[in-house]
N, C-alpha and C positions, 0 to 999 in steps of 0.2 A: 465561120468558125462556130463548131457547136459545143456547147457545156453541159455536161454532166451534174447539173442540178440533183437532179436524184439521188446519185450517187453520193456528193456532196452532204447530202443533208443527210441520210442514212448511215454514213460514216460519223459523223457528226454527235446525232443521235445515239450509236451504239457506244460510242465518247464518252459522254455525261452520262449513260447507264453505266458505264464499268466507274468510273469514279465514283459515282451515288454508292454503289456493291459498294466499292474498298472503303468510302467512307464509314458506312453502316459498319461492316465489319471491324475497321479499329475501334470506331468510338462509341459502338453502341453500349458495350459497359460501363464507361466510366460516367457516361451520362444516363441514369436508370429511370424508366418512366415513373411517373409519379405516383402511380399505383403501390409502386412498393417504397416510395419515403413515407405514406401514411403511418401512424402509429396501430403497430402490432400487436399484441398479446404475446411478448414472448417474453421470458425469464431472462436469456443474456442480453437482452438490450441494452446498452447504457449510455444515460440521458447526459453525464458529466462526465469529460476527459482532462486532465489536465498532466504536463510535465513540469518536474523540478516545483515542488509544492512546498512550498514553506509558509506555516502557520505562526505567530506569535497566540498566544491565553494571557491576559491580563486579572490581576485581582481586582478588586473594587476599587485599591485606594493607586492602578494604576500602574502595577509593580508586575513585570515580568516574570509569570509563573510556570511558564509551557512554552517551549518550540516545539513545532511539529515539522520536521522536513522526510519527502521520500522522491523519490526518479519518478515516478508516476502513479495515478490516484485515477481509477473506474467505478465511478454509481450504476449500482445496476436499478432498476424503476421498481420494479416488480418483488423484489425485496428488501429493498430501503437499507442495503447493505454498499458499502466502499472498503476497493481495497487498496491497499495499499503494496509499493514495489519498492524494497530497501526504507522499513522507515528507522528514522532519526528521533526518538524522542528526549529534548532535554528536559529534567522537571525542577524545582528547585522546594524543598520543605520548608518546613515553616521556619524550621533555624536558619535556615542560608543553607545548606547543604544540596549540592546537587549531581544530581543521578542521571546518567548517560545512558539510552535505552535503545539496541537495536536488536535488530532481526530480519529473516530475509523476506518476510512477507507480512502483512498485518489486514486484518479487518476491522473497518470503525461500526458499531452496532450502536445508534443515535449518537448522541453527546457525550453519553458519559461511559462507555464499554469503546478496548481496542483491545482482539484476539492478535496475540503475535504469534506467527510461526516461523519454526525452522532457526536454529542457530539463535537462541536468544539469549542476552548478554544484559544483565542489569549491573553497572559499578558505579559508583561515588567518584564525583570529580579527583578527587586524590590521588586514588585508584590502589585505596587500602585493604576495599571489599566488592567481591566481582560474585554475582549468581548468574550459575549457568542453567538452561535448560531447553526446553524443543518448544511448549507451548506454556504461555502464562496468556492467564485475563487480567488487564490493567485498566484502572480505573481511575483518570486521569484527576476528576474531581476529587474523591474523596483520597489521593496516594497512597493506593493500595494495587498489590499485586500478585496473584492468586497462580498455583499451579497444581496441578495432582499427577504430573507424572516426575522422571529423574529428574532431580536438581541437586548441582555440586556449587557449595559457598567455599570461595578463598577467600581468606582473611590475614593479610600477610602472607606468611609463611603455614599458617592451619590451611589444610583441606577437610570439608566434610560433605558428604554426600547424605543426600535422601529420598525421597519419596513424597510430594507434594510440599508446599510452602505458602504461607500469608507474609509478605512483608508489605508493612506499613510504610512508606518513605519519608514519610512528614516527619513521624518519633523515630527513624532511624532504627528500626525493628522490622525482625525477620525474626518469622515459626518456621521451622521443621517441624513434619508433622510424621511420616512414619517410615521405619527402617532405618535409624541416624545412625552412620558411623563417621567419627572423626578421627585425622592423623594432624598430631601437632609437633610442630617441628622448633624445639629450641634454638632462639637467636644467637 
């Protein structure tokens, strides 16, 4: 009886080459050489990912001053910039008063600057007084928040619209600064 050794092992061999192929081929992406985990020079890289973000700011003496919650939060490296996705800002003034801050996007610029965009919505927990607008600069330390394009304040039953705004949240003050028209509506 004669065997086919050759054949055998040639079969064999051409075996584990096509496995080897289809392995490479599925998994060579998901496993990337190392060459490219190095750190790059690139602008959208980002160094911090995080979902469902929720921050507490405390005062000195201890007292809940700030939440911060958004669906998700990207540090890019190369500009020291975070964005934020749906955020949540609750703040509370110096009276007790507090103010319900969202929008559909936000960027944090260091500690003390967050740009809101898109749909942004400032009211009092009451929900007596509601400022509308597309972009405010909020400044979570000092409760202050800044815009220069439309903004429409309800107050009650009053509607006024305008053209940029400073509202303070600590003293519970709001500037209109140009083009004010208001419509007030008798209770």
């Amino acid at each position: 009886m004669r065997t086919n050794w050759p054949r055998v092992t040639l079969l064999a061999g051409l075996g584990g080459c096509l496995i080897m192929v289809t392995y490479l081929m599925l998994y060579w992406d998901s496993n990337p050489p190392a060459s490219l985990l190095r750190y790059q020079d690139d602008p959208q890289r980002i160094d911090l990912y995080a979902e469902q973000v929720h921050g507490i700011k405390f005062d000195e003496t201890g007292k809940i001053v700030q939440t911060l919650r958004a669906v998700s939060m990207n540090h890019y490296v190369q500009s020291n910039k975070t964005l934020l996705t749906t955020p949540i800002i609750e703040s509370t003034s110096k009276q007790g008063q507090i103010w319900d801050t969202t929008s559909i996007e936000g960027t944090l610029l260091g500690d003390d600057e967050i740009i809101l965009h898109g749909k942004v919505s400032i009211r009092d927990r009451e929900r007596t007084m509601q400022l509308q607008t597309e972009t405010v600069n909020y400044f979570p330390n000092r409760g202050e928040a800044l815009s220069e394009v439309a903004v429409v304040l309800r107050k009650l039953n009053d509607t006024t619209r305008a053209i940029g705004m400073r509202a303070d949240l600590n003293r519970n003050r709001v500037e209109l600064l140009h083009q004010v028209e208001s419509i007030h509506v008798q209770p």
